[in-house]
CHARMM-style PDB file with segment names, atoms N, HN, CA, C and O in Angstrom:
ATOM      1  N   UNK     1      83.182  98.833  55.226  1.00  0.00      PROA
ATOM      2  CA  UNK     1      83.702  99.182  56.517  1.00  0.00      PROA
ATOM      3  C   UNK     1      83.609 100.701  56.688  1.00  0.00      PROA
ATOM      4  O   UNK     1      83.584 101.458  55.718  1.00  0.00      PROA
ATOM      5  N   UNK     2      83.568 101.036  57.712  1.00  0.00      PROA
ATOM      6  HN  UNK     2      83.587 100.421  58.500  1.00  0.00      PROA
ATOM      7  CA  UNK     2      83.331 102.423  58.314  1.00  0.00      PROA
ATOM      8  C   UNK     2      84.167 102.934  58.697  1.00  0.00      PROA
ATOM      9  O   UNK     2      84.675 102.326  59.639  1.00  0.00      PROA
ATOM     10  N   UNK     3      85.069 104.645  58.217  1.00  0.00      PROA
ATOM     11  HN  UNK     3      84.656 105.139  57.452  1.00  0.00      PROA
ATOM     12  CA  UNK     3      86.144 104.566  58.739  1.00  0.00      PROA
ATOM     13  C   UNK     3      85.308 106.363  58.767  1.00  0.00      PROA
ATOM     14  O   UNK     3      84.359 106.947  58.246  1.00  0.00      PROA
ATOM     15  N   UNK     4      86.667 106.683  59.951  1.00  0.00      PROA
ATOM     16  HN  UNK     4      87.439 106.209  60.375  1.00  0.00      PROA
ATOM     17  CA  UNK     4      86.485 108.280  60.208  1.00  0.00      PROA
ATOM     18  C   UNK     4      86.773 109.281  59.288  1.00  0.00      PROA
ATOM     19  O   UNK     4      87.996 109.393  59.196  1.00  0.00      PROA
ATOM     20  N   UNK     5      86.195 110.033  58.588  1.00  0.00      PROA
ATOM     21  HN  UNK     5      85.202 109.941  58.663  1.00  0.00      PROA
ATOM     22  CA  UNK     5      86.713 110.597  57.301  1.00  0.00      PROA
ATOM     23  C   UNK     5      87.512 112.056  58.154  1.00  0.00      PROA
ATOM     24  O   UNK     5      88.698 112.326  57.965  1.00  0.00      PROA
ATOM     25  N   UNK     6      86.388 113.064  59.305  1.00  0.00      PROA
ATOM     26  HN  UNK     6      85.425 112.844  59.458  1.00  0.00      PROA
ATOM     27  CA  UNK     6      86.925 113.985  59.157  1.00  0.00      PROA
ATOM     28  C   UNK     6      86.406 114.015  60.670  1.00  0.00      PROA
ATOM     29  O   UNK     6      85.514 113.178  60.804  1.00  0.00      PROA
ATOM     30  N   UNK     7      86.729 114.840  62.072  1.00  0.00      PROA
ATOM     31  HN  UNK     7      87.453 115.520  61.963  1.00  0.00      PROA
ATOM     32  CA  UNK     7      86.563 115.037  63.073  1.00  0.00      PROA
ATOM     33  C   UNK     7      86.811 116.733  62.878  1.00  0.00      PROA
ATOM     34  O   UNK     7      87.703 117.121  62.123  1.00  0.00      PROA
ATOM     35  N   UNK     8      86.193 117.423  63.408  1.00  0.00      PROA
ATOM     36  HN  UNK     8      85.468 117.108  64.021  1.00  0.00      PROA
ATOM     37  CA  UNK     8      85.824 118.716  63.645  1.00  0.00      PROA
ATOM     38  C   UNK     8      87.134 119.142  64.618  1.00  0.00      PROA
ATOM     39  O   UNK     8      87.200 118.567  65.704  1.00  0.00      PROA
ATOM     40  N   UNK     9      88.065 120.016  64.315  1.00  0.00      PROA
ATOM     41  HN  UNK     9      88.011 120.483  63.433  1.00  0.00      PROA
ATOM     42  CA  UNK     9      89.196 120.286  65.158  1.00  0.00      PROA
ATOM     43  C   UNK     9      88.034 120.748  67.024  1.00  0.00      PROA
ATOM     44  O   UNK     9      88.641 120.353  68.020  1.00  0.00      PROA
ATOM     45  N   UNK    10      87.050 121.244  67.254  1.00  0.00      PROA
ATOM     46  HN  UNK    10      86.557 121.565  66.446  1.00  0.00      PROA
ATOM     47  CA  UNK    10      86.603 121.718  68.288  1.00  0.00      PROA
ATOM     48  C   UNK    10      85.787 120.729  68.790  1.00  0.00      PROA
ATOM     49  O   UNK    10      84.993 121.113  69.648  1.00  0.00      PROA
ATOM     50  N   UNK    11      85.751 119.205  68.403  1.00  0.00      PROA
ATOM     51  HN  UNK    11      86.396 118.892  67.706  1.00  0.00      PROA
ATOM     52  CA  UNK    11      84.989 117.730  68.819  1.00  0.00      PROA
ATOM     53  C   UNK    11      86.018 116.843  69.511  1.00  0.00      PROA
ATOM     54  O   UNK    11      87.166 116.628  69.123  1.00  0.00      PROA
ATOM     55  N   UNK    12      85.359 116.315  70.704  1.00  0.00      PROA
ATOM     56  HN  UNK    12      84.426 116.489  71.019  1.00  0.00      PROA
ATOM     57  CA  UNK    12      85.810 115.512  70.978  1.00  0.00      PROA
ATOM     58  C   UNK    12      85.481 114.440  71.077  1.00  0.00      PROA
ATOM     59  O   UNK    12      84.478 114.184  71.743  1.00  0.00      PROA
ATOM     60  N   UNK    13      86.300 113.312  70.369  1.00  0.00      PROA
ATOM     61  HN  UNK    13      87.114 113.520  69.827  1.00  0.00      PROA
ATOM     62  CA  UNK    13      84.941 112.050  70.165  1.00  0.00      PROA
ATOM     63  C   UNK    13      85.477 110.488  70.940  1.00  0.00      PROA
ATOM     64  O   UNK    13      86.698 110.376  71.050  1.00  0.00      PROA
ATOM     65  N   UNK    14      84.827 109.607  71.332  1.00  0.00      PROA
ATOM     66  HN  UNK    14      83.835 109.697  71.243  1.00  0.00      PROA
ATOM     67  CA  UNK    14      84.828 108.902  72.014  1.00  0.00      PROA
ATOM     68  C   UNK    14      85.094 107.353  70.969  1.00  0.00      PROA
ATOM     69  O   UNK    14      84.164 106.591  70.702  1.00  0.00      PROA
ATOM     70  N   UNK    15      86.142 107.196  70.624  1.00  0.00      PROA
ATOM     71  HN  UNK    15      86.897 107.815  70.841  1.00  0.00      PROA
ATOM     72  CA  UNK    15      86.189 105.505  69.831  1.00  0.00      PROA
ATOM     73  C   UNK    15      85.865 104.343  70.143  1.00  0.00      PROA
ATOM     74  O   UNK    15      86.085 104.067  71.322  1.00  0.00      PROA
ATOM     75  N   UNK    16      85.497 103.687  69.630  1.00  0.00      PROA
ATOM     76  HN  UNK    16      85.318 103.911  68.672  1.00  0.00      PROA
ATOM     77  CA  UNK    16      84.387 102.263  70.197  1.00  0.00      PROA
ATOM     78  C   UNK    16      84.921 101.019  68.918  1.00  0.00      PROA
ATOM     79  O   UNK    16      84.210 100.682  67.972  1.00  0.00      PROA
ATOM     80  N   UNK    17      86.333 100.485  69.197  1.00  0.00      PROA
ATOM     81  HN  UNK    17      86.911 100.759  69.966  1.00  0.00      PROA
ATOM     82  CA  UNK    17      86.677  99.332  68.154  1.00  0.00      PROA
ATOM     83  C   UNK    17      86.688  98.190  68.320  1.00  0.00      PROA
ATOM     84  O   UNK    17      86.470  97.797  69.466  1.00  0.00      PROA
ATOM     85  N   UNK    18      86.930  97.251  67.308  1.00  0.00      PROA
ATOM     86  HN  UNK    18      87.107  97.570  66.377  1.00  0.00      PROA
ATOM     87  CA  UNK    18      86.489  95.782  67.954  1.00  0.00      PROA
ATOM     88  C   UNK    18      88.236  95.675  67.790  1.00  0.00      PROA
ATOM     89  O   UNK    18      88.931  96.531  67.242  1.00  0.00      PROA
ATOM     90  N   UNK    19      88.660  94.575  68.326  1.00  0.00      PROA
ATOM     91  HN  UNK    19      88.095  93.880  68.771  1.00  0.00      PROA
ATOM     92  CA  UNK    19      90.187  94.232  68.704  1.00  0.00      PROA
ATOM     93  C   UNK    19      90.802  94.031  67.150  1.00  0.00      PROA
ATOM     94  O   UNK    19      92.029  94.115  67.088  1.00  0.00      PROA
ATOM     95  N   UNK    20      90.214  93.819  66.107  1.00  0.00      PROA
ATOM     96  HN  UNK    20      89.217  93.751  66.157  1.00  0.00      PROA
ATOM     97  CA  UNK    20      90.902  93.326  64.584  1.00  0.00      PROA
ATOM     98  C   UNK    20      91.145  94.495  64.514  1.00  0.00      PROA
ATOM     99  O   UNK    20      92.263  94.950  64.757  1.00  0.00      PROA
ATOM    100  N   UNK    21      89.894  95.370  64.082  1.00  0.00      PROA
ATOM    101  HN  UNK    21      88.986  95.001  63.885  1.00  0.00      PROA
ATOM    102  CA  UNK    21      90.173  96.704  63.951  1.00  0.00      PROA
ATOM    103  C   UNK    21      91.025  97.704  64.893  1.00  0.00      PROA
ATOM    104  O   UNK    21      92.222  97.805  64.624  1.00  0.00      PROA
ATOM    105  N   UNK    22      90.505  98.456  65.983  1.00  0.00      PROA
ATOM    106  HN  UNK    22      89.533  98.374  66.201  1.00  0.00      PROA
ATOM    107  CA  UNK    22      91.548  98.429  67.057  1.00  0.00      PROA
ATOM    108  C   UNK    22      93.249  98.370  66.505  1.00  0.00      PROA
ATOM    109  O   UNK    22      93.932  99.366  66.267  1.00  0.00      PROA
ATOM    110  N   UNK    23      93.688  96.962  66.385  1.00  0.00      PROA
ATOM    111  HN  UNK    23      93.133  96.152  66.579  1.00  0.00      PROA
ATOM    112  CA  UNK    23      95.202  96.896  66.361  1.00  0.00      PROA
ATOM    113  C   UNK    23      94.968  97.960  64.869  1.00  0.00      PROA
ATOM    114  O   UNK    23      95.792  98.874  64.910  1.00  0.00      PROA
ATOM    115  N   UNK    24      94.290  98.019  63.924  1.00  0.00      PROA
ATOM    116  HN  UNK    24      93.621  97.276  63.890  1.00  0.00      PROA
ATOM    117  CA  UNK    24      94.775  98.997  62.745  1.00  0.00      PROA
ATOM    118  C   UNK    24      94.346 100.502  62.978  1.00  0.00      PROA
ATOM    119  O   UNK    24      95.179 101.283  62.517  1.00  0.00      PROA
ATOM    120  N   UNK    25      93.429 101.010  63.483  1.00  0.00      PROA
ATOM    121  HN  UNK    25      92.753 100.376  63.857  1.00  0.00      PROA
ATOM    122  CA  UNK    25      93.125 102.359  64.132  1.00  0.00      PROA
ATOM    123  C   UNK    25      93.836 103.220  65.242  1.00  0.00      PROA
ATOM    124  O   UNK    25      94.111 104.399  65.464  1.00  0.00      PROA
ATOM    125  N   UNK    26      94.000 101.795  65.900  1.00  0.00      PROA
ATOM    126  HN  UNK    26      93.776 100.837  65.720  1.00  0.00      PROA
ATOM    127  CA  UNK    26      94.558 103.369  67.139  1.00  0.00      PROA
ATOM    128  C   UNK    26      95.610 103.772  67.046  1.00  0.00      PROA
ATOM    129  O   UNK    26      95.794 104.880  67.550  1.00  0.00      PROA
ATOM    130  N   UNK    27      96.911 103.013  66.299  1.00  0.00      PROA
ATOM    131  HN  UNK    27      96.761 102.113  65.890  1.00  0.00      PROA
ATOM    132  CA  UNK    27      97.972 103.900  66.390  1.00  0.00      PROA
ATOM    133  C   UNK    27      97.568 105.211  65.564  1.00  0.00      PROA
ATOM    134  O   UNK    27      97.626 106.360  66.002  1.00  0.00      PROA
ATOM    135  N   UNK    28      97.231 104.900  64.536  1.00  0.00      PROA
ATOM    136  HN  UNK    28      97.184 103.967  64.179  1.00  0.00      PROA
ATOM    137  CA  UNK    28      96.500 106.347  64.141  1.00  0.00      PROA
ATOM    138  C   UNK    28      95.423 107.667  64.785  1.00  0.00      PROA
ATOM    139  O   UNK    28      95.537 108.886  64.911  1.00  0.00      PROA
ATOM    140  N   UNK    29      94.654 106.929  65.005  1.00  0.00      PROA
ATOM    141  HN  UNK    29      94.561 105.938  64.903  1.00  0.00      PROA
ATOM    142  CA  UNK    29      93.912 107.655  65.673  1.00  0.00      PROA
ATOM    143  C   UNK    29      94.321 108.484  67.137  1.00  0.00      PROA
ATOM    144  O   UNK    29      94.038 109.666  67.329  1.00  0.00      PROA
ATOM    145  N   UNK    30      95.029 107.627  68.100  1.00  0.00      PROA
ATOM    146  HN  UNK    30      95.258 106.666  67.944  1.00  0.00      PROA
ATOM    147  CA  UNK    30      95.693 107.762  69.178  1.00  0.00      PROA
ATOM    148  C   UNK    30      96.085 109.185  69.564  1.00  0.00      PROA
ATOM    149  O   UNK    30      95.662 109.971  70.412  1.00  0.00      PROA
ATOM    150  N   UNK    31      97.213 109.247  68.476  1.00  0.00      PROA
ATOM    151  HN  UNK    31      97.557 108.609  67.787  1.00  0.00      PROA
ATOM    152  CA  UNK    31      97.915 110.646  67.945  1.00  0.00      PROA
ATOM    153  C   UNK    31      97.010 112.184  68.029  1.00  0.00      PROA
ATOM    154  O   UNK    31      97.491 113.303  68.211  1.00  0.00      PROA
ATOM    155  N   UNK    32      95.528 111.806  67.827  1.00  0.00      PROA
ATOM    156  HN  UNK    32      95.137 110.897  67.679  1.00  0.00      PROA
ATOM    157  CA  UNK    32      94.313 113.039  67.242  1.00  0.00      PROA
ATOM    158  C   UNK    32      94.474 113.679  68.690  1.00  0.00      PROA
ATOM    159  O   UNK    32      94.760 112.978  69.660  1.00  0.00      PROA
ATOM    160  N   UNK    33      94.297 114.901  68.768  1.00  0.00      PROA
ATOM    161  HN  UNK    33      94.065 115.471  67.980  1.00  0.00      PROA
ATOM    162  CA  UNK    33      93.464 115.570  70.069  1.00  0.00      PROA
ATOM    163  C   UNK    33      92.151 115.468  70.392  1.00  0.00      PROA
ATOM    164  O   UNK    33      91.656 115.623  71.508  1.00  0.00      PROA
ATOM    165  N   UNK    34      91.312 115.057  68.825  1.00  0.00      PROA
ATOM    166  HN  UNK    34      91.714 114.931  67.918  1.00  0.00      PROA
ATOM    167  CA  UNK    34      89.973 115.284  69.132  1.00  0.00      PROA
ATOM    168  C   UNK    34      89.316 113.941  69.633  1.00  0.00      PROA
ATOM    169  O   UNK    34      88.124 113.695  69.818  1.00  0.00      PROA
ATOM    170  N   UNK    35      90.458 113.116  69.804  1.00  0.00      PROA
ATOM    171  HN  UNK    35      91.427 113.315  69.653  1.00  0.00      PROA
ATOM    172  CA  UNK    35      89.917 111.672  70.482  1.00  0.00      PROA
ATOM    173  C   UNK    35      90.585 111.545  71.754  1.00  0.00      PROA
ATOM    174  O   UNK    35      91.795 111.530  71.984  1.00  0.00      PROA
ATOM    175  N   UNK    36      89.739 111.468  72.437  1.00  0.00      PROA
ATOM    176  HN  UNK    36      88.757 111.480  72.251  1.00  0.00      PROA
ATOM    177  CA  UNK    36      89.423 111.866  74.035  1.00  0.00      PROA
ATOM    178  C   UNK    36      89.607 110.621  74.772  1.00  0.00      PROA
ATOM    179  O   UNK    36      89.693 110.660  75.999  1.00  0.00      PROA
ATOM    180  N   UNK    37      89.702 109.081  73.878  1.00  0.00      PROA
ATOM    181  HN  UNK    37      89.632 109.049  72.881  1.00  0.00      PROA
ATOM    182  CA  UNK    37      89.273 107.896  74.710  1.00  0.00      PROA
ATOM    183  C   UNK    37      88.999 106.949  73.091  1.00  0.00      PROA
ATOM    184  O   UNK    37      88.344 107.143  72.067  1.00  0.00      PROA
ATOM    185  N   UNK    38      89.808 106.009  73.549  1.00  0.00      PROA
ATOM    186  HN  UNK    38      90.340 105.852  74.381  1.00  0.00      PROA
ATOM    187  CA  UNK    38      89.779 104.547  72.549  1.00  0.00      PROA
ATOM    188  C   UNK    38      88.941 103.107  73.412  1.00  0.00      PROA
ATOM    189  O   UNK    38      89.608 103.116  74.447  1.00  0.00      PROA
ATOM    190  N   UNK    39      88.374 102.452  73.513  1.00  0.00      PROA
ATOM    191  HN  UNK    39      87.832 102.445  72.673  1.00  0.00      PROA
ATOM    192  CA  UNK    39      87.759 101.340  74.124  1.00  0.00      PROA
ATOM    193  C   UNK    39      87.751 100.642  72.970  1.00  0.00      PROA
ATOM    194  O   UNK    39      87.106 100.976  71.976  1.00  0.00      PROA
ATOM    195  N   UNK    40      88.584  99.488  73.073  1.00  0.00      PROA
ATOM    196  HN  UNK    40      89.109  99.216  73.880  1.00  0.00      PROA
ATOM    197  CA  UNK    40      88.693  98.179  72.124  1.00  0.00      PROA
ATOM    198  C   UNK    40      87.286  97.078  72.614  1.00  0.00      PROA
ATOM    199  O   UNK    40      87.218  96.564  73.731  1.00  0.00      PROA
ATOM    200  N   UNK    41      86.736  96.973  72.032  1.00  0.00      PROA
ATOM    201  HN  UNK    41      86.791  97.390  71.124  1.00  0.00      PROA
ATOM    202  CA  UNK    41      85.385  95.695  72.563  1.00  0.00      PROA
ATOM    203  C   UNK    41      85.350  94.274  71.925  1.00  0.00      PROA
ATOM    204  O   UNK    41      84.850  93.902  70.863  1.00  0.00      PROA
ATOM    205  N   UNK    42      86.034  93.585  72.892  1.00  0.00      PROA
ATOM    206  HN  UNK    42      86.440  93.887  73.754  1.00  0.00      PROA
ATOM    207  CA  UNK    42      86.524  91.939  71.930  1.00  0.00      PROA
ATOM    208  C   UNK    42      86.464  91.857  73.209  1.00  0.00      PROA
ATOM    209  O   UNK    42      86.527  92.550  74.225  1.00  0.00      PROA
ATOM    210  N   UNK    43      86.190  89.806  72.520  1.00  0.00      PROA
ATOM    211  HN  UNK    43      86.139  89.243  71.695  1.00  0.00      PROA
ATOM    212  CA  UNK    43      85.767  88.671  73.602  1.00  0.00      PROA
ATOM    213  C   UNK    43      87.040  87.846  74.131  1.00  0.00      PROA
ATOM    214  O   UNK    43      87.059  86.895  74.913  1.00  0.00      PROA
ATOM    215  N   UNK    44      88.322  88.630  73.332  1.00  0.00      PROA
ATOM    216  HN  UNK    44      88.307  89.403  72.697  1.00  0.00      PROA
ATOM    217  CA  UNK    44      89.430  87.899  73.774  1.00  0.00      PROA
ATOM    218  C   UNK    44      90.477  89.480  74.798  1.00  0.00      PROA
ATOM    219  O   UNK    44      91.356  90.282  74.484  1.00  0.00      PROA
ATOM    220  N   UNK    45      89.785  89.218  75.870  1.00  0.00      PROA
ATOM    221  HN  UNK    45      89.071  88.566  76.126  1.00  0.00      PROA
ATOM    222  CA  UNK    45      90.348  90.373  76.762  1.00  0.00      PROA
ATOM    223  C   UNK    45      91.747  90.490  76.703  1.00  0.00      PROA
ATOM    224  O   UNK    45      92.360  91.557  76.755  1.00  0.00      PROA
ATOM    225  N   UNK    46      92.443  88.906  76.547  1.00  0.00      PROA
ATOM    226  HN  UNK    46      91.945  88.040  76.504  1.00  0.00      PROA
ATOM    227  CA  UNK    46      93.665  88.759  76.843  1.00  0.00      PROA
ATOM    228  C   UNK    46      94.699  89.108  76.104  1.00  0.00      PROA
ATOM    229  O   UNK    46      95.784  89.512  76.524  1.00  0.00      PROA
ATOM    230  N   UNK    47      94.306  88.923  74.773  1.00  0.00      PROA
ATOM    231  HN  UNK    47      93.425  88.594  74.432  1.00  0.00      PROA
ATOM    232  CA  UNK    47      94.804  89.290  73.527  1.00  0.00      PROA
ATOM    233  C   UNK    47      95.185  90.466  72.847  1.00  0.00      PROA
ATOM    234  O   UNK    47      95.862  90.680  71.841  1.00  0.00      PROA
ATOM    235  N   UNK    48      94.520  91.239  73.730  1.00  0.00      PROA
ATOM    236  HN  UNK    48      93.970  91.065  74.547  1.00  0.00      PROA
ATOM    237  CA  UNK    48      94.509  92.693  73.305  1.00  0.00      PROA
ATOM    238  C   UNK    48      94.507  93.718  74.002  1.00  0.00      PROA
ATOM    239  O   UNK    48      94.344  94.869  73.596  1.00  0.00      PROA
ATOM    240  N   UNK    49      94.772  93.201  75.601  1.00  0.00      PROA
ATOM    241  HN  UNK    49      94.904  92.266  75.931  1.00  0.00      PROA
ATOM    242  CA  UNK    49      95.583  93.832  76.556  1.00  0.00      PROA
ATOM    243  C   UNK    49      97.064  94.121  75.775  1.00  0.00      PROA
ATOM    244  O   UNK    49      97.433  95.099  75.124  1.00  0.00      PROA
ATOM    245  N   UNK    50      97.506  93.310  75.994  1.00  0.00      PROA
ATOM    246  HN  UNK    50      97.206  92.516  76.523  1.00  0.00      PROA
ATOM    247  CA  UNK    50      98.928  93.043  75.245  1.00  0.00      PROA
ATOM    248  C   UNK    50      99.522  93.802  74.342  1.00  0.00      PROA
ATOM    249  O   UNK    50     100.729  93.965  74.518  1.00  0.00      PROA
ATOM    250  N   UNK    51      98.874  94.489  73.121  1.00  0.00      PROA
ATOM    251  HN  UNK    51      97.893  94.357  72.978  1.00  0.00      PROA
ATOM    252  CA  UNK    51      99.423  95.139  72.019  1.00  0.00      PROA
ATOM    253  C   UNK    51      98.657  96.379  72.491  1.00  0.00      PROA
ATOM    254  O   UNK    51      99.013  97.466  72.036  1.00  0.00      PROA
ATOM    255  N   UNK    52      97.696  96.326  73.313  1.00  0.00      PROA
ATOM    256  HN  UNK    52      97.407  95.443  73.683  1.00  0.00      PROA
ATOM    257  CA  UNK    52      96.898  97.532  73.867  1.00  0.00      PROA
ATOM    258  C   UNK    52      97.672  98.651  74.854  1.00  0.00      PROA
ATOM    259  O   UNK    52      97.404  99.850  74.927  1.00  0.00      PROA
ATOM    260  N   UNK    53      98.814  97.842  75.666  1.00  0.00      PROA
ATOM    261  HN  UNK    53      99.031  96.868  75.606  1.00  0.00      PROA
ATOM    262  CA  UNK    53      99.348  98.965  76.528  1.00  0.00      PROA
ATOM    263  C   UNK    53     100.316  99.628  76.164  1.00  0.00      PROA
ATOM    264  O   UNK    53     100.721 100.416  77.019  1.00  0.00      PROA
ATOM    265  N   UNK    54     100.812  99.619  75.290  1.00  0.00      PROA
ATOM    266  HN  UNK    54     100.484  98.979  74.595  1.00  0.00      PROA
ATOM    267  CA  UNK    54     101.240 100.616  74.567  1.00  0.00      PROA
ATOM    268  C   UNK    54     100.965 102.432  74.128  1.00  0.00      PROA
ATOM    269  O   UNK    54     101.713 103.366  73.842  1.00  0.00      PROA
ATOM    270  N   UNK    55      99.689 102.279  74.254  1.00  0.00      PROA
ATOM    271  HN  UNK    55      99.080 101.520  74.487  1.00  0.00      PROA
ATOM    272  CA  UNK    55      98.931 102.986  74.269  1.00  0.00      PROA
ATOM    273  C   UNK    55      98.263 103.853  75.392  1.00  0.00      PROA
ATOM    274  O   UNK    55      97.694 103.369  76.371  1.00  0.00      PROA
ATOM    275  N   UNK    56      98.416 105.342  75.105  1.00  0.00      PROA
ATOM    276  HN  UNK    56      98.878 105.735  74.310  1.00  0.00      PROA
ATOM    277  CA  UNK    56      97.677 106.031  76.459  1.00  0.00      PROA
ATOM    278  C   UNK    56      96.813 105.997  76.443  1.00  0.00      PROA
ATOM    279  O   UNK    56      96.297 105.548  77.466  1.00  0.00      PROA
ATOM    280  N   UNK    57      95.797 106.460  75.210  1.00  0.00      PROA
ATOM    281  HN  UNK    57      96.216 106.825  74.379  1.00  0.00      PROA
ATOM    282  CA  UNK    57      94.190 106.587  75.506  1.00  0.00      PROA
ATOM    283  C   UNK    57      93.783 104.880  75.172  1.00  0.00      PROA
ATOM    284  OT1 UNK    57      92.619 104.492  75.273  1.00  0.00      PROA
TER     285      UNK     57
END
């Protein structure tokens, strides 16, 4: 699995997760400045609205 080791404090990067992953990344990630935007990509829209709005980005 592929995980983010290090983001450049002056990058801003764009996240692209699938909904399994997603629920374990973004509260983490969320938090970063240098992430600009989270997009969860799963076939169950419904599912992951839900634990998704929680969330600003």
């Amino acid at each position: 699995m592929a995980r983010v080791r290090y983001i450049h404090e002056g990058d801003l990067t764009i996240l692209i997760v699938s909904g399994r992953m997603g629920r374990i990344v973004v509260p983490e990630m969320q938090t970063l400045r240098q992430v600009s935007s989270i997009y969860v990509y799963c076939y169950d829209k419904a599912a992951n609205e839900k634990w998704s709005r929680s969330f600003s980005k």
